[in-house]
NUNUKOL-814336 format. One record per atom (N, C-alpha, C, O): residue number from 1; residue in three letters; atom name; x, y, z. Coordinates in Angstrom, 2 decimals. Each point is the difference from the previous one (the first is absolute). Example, Ala and Ser with C-alpha at 12.3 -4.5 7.8 and 13.67 -1.06 7.14 Angstrom:
2
pos,code,site,X,Y,Z
1,ALA,N,13.19,-5.69,7.80
1,ALA,CA,-0.89,1.19,0.00
1,ALA,C,0.90,1.20,0.00
1,ALA,O,1.04,-0.02,0.66
2,SER,N,-1.39,1.07,-1.38
2,SER,CA,0.82,1.19,0.06
2,SER,C,-0.77,1.09,0.73
2,SER,O,0.51,1.11,0.17
This chain:
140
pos,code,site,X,Y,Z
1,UNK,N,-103.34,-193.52,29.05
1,UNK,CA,1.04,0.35,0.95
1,UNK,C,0.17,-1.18,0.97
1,UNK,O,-1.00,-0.47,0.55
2,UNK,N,2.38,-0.11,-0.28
2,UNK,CA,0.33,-0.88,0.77
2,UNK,C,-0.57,0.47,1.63
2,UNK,O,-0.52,1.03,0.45
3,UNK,N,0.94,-2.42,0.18
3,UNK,CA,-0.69,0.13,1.46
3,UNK,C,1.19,0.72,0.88
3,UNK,O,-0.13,0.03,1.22
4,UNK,N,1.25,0.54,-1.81
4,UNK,CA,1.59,0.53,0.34
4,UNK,C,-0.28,0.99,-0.10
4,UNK,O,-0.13,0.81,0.92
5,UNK,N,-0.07,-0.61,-2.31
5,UNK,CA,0.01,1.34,-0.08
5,UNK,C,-1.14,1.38,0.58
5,UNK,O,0.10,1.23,0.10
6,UNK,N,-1.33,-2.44,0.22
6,UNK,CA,-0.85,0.84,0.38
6,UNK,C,0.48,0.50,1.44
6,UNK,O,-0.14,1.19,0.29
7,UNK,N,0.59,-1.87,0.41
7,UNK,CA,0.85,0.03,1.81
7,UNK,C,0.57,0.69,-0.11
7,UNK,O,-0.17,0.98,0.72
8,UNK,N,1.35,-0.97,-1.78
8,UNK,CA,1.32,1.32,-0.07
8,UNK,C,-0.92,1.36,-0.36
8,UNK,O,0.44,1.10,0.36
9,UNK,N,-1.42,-1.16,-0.90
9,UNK,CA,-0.81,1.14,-0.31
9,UNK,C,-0.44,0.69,1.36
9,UNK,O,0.39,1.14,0.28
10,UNK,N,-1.31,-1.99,0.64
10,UNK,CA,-0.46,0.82,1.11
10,UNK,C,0.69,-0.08,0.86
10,UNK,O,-0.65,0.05,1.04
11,UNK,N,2.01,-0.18,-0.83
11,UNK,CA,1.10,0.58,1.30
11,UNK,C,0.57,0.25,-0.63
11,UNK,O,0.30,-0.58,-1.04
12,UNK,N,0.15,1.79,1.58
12,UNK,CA,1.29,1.05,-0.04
12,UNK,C,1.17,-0.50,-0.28
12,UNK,O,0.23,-1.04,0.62
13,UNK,N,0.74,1.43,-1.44
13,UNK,CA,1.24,-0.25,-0.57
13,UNK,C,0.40,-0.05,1.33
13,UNK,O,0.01,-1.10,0.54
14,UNK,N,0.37,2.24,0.20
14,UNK,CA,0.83,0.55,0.84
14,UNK,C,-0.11,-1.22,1.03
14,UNK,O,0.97,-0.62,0.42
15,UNK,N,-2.18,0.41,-0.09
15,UNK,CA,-0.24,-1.03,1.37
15,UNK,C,0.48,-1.00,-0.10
15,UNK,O,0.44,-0.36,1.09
16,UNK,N,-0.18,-0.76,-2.32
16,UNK,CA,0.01,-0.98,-0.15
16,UNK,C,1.56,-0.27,0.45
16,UNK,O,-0.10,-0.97,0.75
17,UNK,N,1.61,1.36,-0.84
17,UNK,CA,0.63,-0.25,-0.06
17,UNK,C,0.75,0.11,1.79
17,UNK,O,0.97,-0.57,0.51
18,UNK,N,-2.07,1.72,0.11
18,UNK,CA,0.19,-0.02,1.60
18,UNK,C,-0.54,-1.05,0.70
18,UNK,O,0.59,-0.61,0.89
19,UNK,N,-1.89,0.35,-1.35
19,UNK,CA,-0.55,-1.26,0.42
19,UNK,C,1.04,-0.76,0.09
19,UNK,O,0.58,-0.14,1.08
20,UNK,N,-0.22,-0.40,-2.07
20,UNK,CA,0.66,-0.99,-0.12
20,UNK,C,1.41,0.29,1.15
20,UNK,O,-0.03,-0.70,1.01
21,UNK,N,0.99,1.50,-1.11
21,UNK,CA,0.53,0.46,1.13
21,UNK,C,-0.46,-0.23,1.38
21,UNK,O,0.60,-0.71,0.81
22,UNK,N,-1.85,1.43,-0.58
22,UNK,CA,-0.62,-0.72,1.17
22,UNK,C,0.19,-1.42,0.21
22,UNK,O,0.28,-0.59,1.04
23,UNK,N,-0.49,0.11,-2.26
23,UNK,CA,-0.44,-1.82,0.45
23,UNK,C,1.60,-0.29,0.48
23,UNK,O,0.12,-0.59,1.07
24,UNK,N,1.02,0.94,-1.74
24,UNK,CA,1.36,-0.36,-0.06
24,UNK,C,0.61,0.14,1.74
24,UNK,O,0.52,-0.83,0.74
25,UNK,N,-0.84,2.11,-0.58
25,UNK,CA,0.89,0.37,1.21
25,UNK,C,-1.15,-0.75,1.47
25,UNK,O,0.55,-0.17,1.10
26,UNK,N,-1.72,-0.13,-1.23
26,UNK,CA,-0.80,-0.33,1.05
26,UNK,C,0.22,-1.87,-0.13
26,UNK,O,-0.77,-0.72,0.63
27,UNK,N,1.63,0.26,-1.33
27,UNK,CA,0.05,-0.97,-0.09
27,UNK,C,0.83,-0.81,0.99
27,UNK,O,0.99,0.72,-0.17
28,UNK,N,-0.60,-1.51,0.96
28,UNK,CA,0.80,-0.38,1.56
28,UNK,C,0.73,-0.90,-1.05
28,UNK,O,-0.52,-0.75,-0.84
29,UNK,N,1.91,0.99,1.07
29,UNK,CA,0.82,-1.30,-0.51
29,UNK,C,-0.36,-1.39,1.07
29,UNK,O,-0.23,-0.06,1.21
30,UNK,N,0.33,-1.03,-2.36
30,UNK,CA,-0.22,-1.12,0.80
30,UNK,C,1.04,-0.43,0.80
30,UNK,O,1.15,0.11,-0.43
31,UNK,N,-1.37,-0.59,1.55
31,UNK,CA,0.57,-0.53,0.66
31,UNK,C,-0.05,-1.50,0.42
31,UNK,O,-0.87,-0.63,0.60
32,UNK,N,2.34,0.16,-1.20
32,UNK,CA,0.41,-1.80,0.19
32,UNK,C,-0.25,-0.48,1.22
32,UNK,O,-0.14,0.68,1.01
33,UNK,N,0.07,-2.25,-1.12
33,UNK,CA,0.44,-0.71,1.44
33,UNK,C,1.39,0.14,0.01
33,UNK,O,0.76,-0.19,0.95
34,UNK,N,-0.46,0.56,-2.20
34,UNK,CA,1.53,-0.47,0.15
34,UNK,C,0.85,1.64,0.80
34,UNK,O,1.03,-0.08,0.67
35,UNK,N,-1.62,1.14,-0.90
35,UNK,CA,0.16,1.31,0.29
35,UNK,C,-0.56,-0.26,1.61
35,UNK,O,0.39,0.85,0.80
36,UNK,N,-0.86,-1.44,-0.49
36,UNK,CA,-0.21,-0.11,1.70
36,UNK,C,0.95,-0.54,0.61
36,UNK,O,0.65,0.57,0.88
37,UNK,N,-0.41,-1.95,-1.33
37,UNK,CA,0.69,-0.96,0.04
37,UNK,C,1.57,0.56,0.40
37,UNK,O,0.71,-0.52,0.86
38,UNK,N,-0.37,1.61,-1.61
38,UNK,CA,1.28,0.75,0.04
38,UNK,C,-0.18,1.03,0.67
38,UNK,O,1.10,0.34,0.43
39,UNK,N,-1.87,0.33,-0.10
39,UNK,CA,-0.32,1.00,0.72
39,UNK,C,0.09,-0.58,1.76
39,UNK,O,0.39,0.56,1.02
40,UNK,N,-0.83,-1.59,-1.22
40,UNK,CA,0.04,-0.96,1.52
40,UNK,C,1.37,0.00,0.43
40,UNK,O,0.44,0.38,1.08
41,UNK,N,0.32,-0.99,-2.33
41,UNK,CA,1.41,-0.49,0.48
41,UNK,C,0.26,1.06,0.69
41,UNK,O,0.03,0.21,1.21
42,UNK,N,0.21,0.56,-2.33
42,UNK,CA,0.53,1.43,0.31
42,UNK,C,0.05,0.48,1.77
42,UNK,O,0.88,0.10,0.86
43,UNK,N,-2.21,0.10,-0.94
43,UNK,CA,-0.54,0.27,1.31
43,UNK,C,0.43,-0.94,0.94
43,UNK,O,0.61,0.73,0.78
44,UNK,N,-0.55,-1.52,-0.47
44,UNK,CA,0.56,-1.20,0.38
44,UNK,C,1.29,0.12,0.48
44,UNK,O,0.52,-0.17,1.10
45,UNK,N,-0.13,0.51,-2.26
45,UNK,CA,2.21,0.11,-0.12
45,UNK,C,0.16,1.04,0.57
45,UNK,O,0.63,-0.14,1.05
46,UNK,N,-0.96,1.20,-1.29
46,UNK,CA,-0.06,1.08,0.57
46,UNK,C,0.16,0.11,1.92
46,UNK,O,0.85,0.35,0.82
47,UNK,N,-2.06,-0.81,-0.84
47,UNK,CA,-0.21,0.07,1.27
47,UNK,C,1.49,-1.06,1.43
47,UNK,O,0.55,0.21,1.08
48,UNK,N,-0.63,-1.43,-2.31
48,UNK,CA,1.02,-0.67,0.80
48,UNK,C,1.52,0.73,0.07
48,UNK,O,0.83,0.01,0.91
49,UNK,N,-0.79,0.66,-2.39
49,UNK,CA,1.43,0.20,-0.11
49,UNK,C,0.07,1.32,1.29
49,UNK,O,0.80,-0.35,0.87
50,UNK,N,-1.19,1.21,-0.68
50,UNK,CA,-0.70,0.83,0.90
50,UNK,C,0.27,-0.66,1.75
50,UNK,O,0.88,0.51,0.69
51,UNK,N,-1.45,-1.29,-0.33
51,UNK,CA,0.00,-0.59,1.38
51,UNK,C,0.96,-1.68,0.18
51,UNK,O,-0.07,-0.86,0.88
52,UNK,N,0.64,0.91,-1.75
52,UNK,CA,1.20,-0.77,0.17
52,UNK,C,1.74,0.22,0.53
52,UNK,O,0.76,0.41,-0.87
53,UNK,N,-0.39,-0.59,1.77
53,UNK,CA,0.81,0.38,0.71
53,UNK,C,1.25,0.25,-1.20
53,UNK,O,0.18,-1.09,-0.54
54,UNK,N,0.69,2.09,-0.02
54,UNK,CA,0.80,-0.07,-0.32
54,UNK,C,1.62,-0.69,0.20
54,UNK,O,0.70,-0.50,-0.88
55,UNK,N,-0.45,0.66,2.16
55,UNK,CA,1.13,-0.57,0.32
55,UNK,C,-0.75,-1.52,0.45
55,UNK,O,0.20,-0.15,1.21
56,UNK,N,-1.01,-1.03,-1.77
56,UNK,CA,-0.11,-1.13,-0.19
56,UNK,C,1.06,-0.64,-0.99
56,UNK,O,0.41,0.51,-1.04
57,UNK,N,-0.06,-1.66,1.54
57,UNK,CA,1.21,-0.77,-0.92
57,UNK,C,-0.76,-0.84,-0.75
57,UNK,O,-0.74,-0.89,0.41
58,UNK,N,1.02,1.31,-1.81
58,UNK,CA,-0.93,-0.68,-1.22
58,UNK,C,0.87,-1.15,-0.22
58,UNK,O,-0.37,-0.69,-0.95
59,UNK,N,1.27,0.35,1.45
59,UNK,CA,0.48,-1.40,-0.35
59,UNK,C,-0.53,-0.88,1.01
59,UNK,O,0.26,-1.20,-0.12
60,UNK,N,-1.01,1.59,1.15
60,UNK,CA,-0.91,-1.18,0.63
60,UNK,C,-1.40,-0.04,-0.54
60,UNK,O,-1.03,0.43,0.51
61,UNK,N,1.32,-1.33,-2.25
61,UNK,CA,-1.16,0.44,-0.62
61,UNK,C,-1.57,-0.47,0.60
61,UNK,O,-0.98,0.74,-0.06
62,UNK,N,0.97,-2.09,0.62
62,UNK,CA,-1.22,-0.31,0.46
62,UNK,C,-0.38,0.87,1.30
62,UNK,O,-1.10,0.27,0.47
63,UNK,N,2.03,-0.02,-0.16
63,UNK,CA,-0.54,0.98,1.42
63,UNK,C,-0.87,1.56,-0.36
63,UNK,O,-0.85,0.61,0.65
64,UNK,N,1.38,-0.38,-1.71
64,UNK,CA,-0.12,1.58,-0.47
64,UNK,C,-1.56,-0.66,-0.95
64,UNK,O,-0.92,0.77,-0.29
65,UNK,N,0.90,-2.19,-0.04
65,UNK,CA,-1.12,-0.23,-0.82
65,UNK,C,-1.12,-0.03,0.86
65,UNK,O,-1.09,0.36,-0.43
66,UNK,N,1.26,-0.82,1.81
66,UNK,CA,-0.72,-0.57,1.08
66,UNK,C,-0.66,1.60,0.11
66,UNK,O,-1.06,0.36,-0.51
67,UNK,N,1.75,0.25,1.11
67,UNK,CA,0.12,1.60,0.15
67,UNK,C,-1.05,0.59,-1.16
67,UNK,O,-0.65,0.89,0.55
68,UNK,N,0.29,-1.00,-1.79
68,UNK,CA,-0.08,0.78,-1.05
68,UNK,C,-1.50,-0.55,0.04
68,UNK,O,-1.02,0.69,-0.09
69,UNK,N,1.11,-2.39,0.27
69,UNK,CA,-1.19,-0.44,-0.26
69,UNK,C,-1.63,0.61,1.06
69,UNK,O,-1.20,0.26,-0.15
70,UNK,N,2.26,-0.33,1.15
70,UNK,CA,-1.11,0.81,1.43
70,UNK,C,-0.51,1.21,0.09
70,UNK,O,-0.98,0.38,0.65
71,UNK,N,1.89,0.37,-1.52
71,UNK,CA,-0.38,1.31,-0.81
71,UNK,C,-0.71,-0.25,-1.16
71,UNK,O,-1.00,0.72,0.02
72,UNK,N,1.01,-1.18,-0.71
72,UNK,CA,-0.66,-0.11,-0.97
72,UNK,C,-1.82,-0.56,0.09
72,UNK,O,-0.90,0.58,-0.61
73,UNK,N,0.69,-1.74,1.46
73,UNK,CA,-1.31,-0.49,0.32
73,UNK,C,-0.42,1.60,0.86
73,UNK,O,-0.93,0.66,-0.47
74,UNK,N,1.41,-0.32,1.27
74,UNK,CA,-0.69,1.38,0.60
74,UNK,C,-0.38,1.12,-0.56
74,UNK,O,-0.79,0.84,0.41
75,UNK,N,1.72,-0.89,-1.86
75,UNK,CA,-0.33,1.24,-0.68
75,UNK,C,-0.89,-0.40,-1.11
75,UNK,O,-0.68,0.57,-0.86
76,UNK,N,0.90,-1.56,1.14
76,UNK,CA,-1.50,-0.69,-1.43
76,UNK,C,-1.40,-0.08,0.61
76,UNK,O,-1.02,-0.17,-0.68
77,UNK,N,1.03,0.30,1.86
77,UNK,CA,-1.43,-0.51,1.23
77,UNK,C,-0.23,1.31,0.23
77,UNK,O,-1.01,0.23,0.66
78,UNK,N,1.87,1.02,-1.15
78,UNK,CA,-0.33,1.36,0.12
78,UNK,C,-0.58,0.60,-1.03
78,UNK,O,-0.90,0.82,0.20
79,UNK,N,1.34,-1.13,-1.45
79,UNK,CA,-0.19,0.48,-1.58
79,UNK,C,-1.50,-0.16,0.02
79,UNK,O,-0.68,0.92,-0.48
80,UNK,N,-0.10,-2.32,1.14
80,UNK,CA,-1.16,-0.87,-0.25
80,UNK,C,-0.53,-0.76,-1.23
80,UNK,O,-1.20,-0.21,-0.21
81,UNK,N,2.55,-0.30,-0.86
81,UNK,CA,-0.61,-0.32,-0.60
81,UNK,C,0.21,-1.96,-0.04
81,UNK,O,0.96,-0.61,0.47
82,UNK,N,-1.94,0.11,-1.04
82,UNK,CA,-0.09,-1.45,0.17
82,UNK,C,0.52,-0.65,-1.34
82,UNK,O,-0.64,-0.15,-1.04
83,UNK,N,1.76,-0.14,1.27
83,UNK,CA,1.07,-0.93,-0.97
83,UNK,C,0.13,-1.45,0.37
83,UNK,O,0.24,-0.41,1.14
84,UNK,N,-0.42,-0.31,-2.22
84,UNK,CA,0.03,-1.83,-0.13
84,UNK,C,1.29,-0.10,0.76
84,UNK,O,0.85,0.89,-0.09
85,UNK,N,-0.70,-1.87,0.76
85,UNK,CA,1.46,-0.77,0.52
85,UNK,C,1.49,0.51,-0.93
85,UNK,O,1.00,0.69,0.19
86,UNK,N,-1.50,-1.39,-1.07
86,UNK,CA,0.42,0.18,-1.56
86,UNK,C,0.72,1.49,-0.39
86,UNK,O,1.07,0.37,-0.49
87,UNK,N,-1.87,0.04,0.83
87,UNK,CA,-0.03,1.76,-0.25
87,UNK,C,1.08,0.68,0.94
87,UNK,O,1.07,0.57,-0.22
88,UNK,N,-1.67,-0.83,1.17
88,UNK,CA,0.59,0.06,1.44
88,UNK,C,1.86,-0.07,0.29
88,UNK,O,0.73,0.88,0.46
89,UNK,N,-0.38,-2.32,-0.94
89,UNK,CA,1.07,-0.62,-0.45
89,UNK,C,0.97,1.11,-1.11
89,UNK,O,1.01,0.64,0.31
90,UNK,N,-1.65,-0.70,-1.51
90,UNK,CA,0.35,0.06,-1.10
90,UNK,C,0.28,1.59,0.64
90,UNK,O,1.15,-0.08,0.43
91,UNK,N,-1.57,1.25,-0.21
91,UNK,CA,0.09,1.23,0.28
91,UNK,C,1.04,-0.02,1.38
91,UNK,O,1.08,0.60,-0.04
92,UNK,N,-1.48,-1.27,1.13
92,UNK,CA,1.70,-0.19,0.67
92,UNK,C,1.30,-0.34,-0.50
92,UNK,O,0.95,0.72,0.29
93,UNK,N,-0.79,-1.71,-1.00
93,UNK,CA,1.01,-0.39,-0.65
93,UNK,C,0.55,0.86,-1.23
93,UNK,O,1.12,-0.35,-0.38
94,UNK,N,-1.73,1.47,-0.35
94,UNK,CA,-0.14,1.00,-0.62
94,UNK,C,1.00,1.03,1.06
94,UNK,O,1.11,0.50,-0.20
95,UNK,N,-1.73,-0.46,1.01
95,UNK,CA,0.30,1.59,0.72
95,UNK,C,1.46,-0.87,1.02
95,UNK,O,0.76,0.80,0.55
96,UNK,N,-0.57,-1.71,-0.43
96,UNK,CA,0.89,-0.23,1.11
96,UNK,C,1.38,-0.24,-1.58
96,UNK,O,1.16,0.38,0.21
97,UNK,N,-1.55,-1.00,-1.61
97,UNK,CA,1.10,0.12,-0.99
97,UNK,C,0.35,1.41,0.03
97,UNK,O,1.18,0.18,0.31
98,UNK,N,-1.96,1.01,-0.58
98,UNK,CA,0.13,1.35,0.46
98,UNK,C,1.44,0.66,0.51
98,UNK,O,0.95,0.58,-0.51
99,UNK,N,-1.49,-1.15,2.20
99,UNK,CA,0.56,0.37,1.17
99,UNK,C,1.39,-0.42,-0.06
99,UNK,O,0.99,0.73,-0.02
100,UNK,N,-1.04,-2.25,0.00
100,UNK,CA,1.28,-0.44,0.13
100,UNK,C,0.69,-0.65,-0.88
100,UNK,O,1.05,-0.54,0.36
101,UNK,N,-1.61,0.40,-2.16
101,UNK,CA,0.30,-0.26,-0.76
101,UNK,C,0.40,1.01,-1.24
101,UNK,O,0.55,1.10,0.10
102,UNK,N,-1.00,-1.84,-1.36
102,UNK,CA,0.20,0.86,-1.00
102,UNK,C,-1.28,0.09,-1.04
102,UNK,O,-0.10,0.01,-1.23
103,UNK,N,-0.93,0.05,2.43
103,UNK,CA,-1.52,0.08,-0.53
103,UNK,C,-0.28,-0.86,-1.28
103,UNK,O,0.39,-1.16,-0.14
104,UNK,N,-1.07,1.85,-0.74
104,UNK,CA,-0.66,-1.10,-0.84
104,UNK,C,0.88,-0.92,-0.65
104,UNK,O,-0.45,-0.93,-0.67
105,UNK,N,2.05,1.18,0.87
105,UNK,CA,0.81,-0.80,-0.95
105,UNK,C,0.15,-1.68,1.44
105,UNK,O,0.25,-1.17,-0.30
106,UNK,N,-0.41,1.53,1.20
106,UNK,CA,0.28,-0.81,1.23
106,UNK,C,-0.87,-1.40,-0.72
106,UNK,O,0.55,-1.10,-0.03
107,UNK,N,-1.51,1.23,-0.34
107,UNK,CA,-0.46,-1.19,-0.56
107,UNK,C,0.38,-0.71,-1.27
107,UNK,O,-0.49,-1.10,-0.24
108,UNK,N,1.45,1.75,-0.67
108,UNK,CA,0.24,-0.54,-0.79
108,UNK,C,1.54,-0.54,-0.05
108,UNK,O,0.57,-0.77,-0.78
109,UNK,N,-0.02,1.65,2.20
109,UNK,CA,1.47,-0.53,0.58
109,UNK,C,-0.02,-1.23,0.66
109,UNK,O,1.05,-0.52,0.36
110,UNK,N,-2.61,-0.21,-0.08
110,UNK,CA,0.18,-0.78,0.48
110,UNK,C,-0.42,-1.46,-0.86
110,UNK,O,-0.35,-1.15,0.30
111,UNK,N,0.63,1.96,-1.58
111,UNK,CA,-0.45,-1.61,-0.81
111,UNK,C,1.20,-0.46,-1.01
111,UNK,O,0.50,0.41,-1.05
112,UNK,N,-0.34,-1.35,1.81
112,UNK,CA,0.90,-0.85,-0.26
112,UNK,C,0.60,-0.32,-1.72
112,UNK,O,1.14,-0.16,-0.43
113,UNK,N,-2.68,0.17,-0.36
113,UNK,CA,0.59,0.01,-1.61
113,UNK,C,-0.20,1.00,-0.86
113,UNK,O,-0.10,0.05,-1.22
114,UNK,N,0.04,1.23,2.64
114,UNK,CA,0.72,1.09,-1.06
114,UNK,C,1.44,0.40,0.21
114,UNK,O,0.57,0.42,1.01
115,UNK,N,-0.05,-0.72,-2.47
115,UNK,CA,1.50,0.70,0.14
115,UNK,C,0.66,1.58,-0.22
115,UNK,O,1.15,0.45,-0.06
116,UNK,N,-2.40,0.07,-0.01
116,UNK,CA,0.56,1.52,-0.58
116,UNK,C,-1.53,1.31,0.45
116,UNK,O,-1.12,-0.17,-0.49
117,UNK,N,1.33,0.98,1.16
117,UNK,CA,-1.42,0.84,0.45
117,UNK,C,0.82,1.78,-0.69
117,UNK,O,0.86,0.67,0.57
118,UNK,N,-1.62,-0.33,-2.09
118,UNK,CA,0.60,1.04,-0.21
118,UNK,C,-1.23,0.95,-0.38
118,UNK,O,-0.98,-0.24,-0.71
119,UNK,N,1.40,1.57,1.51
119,UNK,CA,-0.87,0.85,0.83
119,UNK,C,0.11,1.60,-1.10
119,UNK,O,0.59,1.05,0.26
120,UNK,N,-1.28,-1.36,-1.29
120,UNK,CA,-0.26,1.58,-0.92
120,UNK,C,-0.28,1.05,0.68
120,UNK,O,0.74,0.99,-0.03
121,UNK,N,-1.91,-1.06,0.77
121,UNK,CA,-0.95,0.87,0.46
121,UNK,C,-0.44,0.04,1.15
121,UNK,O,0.56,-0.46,1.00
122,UNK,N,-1.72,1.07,-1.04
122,UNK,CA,-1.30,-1.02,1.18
122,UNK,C,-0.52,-0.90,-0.50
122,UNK,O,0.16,-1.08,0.57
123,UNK,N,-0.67,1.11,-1.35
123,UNK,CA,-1.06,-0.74,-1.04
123,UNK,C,0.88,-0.83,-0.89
123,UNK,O,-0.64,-0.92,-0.51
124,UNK,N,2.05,0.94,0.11
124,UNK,CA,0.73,-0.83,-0.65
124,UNK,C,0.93,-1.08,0.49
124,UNK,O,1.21,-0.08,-0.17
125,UNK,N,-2.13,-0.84,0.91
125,UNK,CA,1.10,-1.06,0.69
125,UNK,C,-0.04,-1.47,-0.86
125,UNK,O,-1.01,-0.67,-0.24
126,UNK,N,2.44,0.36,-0.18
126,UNK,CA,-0.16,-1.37,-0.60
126,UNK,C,0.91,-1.00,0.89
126,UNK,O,0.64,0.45,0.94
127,UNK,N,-0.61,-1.39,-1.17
127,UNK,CA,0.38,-1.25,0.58
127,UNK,C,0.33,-0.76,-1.24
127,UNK,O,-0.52,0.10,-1.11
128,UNK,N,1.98,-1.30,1.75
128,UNK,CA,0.45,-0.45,-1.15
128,UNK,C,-0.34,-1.53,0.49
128,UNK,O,0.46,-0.29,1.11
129,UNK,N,-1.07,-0.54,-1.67
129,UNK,CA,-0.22,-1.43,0.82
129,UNK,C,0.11,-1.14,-1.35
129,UNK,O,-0.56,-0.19,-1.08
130,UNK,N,1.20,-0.17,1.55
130,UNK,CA,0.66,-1.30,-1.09
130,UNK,C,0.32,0.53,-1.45
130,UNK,O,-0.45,-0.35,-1.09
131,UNK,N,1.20,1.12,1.36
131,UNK,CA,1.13,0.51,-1.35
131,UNK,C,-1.28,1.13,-0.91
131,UNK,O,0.20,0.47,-1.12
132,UNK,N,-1.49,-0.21,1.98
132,UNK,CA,-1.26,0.84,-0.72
132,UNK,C,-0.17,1.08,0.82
132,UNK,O,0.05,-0.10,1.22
133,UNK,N,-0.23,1.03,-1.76
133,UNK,CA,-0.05,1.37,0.70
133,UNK,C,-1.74,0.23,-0.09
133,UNK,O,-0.71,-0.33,-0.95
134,UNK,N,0.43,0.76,1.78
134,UNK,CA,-1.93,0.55,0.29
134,UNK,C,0.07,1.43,0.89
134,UNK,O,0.67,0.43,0.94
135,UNK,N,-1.52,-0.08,-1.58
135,UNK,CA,-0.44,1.28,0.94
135,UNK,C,-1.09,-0.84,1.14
135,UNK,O,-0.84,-0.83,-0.33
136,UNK,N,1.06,1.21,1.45
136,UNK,CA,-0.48,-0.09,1.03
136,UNK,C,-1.60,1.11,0.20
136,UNK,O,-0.10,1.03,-0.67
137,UNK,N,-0.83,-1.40,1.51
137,UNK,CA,-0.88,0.79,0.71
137,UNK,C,0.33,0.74,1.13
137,UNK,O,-0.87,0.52,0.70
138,UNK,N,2.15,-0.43,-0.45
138,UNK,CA,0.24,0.58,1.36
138,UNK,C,0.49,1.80,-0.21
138,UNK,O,0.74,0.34,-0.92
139,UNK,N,-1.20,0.49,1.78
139,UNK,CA,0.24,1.48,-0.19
139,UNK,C,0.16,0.33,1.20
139,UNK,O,-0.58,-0.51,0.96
140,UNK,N,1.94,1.99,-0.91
140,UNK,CA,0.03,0.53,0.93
140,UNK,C,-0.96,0.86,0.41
140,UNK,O,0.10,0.56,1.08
């Protein structure tokens, strides 16, 4: 008799398949940097879009940026978490394309040798750059 079969012998039919259930549902989905990372913005955007004066004139864009940015370092020094310069940057300029742009496409409106940004989905963005079409990494 195998070393299987002797195991399936001394536990219970019945048990084996709850166990396993057990193991399934006690299991914590993982959680990304990248699932924080967005969860921040979020929180972040949220909060600014929230305590930002509505009747502000968004065509005084550096003023409203000046404005967004002073909110933004305060609500990041509140969250507590410690982000590279880099990080720092990259997640303002994120949330202020947001606010006063056309979010994740804002970066690819601003490059010069793309001639074409065509938008399937969330997940389906291509770009046409020198007569070649690519799907992009960028999602709503």
């Amino acid at each position: 008799m195998s070393l299987l079969k002797r195991i399936e012998k001394s536990q219970p039919v019945s048990e084996s398949p709850s166990r396993l259930q057990d193991l399934r549902v006690r299991r914590a989905p993982a959680v990304t940097q990248r699932d924080t990372y967005r969860d921040l913005k979020e929180r972040i955007q949220d909060k600014l879009i929230a305590e930002l004066d509505p009747g502000m004139d968004i065509s005084k864009t550096e003023e409203v940026r000046r404005t967004i940015e002073g909110m933004y370092d305060q609500f990041l020094a509140q969250e507590g978490h410690i982000l590279s310069r880099q990080e720092r940057q990259r997640l303002f300029e994120q949330i202020v394309a947001e606010i006063l742009g056309f979010g994740p496409l804002e970066l690819l409106l601003r490059d010069e040798t793309i001639t074409e940004i065509m938008v399937n989905g969330p997940n389906k963005i291509f770009i046409e750059r020198k007569g070649k079409i690519e799907h992009v990494a960028v999602t709503f």
